[in-house]
N, C-alpha and C positions, 0 to 999 in steps of 0.2 A: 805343231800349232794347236789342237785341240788341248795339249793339255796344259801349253803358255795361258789360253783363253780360259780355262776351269780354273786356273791360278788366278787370273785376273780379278775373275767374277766372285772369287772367294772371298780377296781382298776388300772387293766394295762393299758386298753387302756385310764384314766384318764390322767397316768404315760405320755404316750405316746402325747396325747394331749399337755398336760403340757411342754412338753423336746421339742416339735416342735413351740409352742408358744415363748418359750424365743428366742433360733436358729433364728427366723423370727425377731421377737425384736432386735436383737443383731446385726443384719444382715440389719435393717433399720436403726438402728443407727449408724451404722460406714459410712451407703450409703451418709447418711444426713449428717455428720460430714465431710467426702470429699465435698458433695455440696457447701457446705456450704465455707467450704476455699477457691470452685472453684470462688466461687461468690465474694469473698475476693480478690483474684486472677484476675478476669476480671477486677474487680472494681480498682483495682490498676492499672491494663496494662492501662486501661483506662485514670485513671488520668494521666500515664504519659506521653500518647499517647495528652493527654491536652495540659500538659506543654512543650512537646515539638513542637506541634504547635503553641503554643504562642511564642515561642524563635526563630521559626522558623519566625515568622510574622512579630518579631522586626527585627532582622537579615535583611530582604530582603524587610522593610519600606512598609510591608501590614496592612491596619490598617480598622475600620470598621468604618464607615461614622458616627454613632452612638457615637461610642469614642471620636471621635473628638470633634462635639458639644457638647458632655455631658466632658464637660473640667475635673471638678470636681471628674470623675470617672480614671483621667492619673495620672502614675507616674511622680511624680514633672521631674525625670532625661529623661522622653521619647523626643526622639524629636519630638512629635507630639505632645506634649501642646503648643499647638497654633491653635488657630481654623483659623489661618490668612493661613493655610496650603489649606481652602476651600474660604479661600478671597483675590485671589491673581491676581494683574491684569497682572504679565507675566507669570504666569503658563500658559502648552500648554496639552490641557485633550481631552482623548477620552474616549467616551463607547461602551462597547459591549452590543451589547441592543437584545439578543435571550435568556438571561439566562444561556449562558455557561458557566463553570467556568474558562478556560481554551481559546485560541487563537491559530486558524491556522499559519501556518508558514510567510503568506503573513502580516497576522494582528500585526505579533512580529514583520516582516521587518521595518512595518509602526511604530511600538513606539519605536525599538533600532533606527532606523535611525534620528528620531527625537532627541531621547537622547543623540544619537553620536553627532549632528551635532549645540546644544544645550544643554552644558552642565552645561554653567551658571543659568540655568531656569529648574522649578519644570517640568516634566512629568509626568502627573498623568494619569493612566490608570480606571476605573473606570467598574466593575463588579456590577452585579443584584445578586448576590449569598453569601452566607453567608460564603463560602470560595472559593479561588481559587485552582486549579490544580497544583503542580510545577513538577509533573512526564509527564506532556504530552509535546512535543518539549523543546527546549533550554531556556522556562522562566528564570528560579532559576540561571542559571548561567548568562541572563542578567538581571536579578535584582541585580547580585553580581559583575557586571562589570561595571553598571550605577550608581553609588547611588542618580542620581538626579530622577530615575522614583519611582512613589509610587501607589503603588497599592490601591486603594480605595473600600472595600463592602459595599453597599448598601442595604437595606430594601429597594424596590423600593415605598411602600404604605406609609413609613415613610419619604421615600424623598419628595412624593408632599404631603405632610399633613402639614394643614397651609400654602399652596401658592395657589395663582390665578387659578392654572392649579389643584388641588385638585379636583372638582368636575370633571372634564374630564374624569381626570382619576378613581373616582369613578362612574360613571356612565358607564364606559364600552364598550361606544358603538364602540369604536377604536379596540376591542380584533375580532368584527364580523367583518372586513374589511379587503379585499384582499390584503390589504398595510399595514396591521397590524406593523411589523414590521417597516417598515419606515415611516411610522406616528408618532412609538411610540418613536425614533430615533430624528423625528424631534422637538417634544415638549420637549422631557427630554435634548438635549442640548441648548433648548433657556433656561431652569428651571436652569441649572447649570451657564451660562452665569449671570440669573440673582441673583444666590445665590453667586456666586464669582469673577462674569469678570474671564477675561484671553480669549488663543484663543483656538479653538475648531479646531479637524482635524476626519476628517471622516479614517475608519480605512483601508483605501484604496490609502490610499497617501505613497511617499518613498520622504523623507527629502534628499535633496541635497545639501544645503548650511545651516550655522546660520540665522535663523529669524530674520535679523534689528530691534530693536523696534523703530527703524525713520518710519521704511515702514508697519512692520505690525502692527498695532495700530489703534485700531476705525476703523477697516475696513470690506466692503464686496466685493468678488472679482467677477471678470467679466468671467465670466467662458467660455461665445459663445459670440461673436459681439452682444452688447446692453441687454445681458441678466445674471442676477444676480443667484447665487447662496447660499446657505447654506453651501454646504459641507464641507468650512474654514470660519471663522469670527474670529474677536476679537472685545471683548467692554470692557472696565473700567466695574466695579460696578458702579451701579446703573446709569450708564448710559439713560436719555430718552428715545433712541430709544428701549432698552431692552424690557423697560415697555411700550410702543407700541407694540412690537412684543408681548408679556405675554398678554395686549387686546385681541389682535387681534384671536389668538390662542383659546383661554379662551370663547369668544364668540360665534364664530361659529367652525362646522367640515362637514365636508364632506368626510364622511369616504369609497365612490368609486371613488373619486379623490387623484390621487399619488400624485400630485406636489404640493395639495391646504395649506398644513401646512409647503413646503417646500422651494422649489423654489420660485411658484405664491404667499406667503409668504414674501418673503423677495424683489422681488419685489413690492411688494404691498405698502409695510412699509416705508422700504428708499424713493421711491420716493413721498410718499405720506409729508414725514416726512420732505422731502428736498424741495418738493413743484418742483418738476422737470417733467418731460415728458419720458427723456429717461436718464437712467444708464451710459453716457459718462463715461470714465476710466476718473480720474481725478488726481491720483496723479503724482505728489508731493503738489499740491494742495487740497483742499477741495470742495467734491459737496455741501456740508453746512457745516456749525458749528461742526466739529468735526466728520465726517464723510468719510472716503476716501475710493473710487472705486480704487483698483487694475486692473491696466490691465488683461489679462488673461494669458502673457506671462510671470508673477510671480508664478505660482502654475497650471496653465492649459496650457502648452506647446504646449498640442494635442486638438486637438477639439473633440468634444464627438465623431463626426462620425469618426477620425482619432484613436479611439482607438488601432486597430491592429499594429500600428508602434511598439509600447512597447513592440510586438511579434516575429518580424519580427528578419530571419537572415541576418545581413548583418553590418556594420561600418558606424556608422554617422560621415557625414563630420563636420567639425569643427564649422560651421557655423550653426547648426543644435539649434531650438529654445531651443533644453532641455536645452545648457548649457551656458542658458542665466537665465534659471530659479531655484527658490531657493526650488522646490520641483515637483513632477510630480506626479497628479490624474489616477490610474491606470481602474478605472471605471469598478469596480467590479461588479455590476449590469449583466454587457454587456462581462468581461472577467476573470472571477469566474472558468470556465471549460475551459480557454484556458493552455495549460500547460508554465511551466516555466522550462525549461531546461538548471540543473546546467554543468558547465563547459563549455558553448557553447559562441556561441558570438551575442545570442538574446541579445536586448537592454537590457529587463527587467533582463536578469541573470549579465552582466555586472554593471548594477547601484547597484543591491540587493550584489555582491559579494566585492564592494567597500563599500557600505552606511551601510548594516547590518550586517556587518561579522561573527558573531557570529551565528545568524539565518540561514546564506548563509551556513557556516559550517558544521551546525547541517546537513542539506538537502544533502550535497556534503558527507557528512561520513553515514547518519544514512537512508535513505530511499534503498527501496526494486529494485524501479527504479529510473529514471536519472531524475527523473523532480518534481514541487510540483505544 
């Protein structure tokens, strides 16, 4: 009897093992079977989460620097089969050279106003990111109000690969410098100058009038009495002086000197290039062969030290330099933390509320307080 009963007992809890094995079985397989669709399920939100940023990209003329050159890889109907979109000598391009995807309120004044005020000519905005932002400020609806601006992404390791400037920037030593930033600012728009002409605008400027191409053409402007700047230029491709500046760059750095790739740059070149002494403004003439010094009253109204007028509350008289000029450097550097307050009658909220309206909008309906 004891050992009919040891037999019994062995059986049940066999039973019992048995009935809790499948339960566990049965119970991993349905867990898995959900997983498994989930994964089906993300994997689809995904793809459409794809497609719809690609539609979104054609839509609002974002396209990746990459595309472009690689022709071969566009839809025959895109309008970006054209690589002549990155070789354009009246195109007017800026960069955002921190890596953000995205542009403060000031940064969008400077590229609607140019779009606004230049609407026969490409606007090209030109990001380090593999995509841009359209939920932060009013981009997406002036991408959808301009359609001469185009947003361009960059690989930045892909952009200087195979140029003059390639070793620079593989060597690094510009990322250890206290000007990191605008050093890296200064090389990457002489590199697009030389990959496609057109003119270059620092993203600090508010466009006031249409760009002449009588007047801005082959030019470097005079930003202080006898002193040259970077901030604006325009060259044709392949322009000589380009390919002196690309030298010059390419050779030496000096990466705890702020101005030595910038300013002291582009002085250096022109006059050296022109075989001059001093920077005279020269137009409507030429300081050489194809070269024209802008006054400083074309795009530098204010002298650097005069910065705070563009702050100030009060009514410019008539005769006042702004509105003599075809745009005004707000010199972000120096006035970054100064505020701009909408609805008031500071200069800067008055130009911004006429020149970028959209941007000006956004700031007067969607901020917490009165100023950006």
């Amino acid at each position: 009897m004891p050992i009919r009963r040891d037999k019994l007992k062995t059986l049940y809890f066999g039973s019992m093992a048995a009935i809790i094995i499948c339960v566990y079985l049965r119970f991993w397989f349905i867990s898995a079977l959900r997983d498994g669709k989930e994964v089906v399920k993300d994997a689809n939100q995904t793809h459409s989460t794809i497609l719809f940023s690609s539609s979104m990209e054609q839509k609002f003329n974002i396209v990746r620097y990459s595309d472009i050159v690689n022709v071969k890889g566009l839809n025959q109907s895109s309008s970006f089969h054209s690589i002549s979109l990155l070789s354009d000598d009246k195109r007017i391009y800026f960069h955002e050279t921190t890596g953000r995807d995205h542009l403060n309120l000031r940064q969008l004044c400077a590229v609607e106003s140019t779009a606004k005020e230049n609407s026969n000519r490409s606007v090209q905005m030109f990001f380090q990111s593999n995509h841009v932002n359209l939920t932060v400020g009013p981009l997406a609806h002036i991408l959808e109000k301009y359609p001469n601006i185009f947003v361009i992404l960059i690989d930045v390791r892909d952009y200087f690969n195979q140029t003059p400037l390639e070793d620079w920037y593989l060597r690094g030593a510009w990322r250890q410098s206290p000007y990191k930033t605008e050093h890296f600012s200064d090389y990457i728009r002489i590199l697009s100058s030389y990959k496609g002409g057109g003119m270059y605008m620092d993203l600090d400027f508010v466009a006031l009038k249409p760009f002449d191409d009588n007047i801005f053409w082959n030019f470097v402007p005079e930003e202080d009495d006898s002193v040259l700047t970077g901030s604006s230029f325009h060259f044709q491709k392949d322009h000589p002086i380009v390919r002196k500046m690309m030298t010059y760059l390419a050779s030496s750095y000096h990466p705890k000197e702020w101005s030595y790739s910038g300013p002291a740059m582009f002085q250096s070149v022109v006059l050296k290039f022109c075989q001059r002494r001093a920077p005279l403004p020269t137009y409507p003439v030429f300081l050489c062969p194809d070269i024209r010094v802008l006054p400083k009253t074309y795009l530098y109204p204010y002298k650097f030290a005069e910065w705070k007028r563009m702050f100030r509350f009060s009514n410019v008289s008539g005769d006042d330099a702004i509105f003599q000029s075809y745009a005004v450097h707000t010199y972000n550097k120096l006035s970054k933390k100064e505020p701009i307050f909408v609805g008031s009658n500071q200069l800067y909220s008055k130009i911004a509320r006429l020149h970028c309206p959209i941007t000006y909008a956004h700031a007067f309906s969607n901020l917490k307080v009165n100023y950006f």
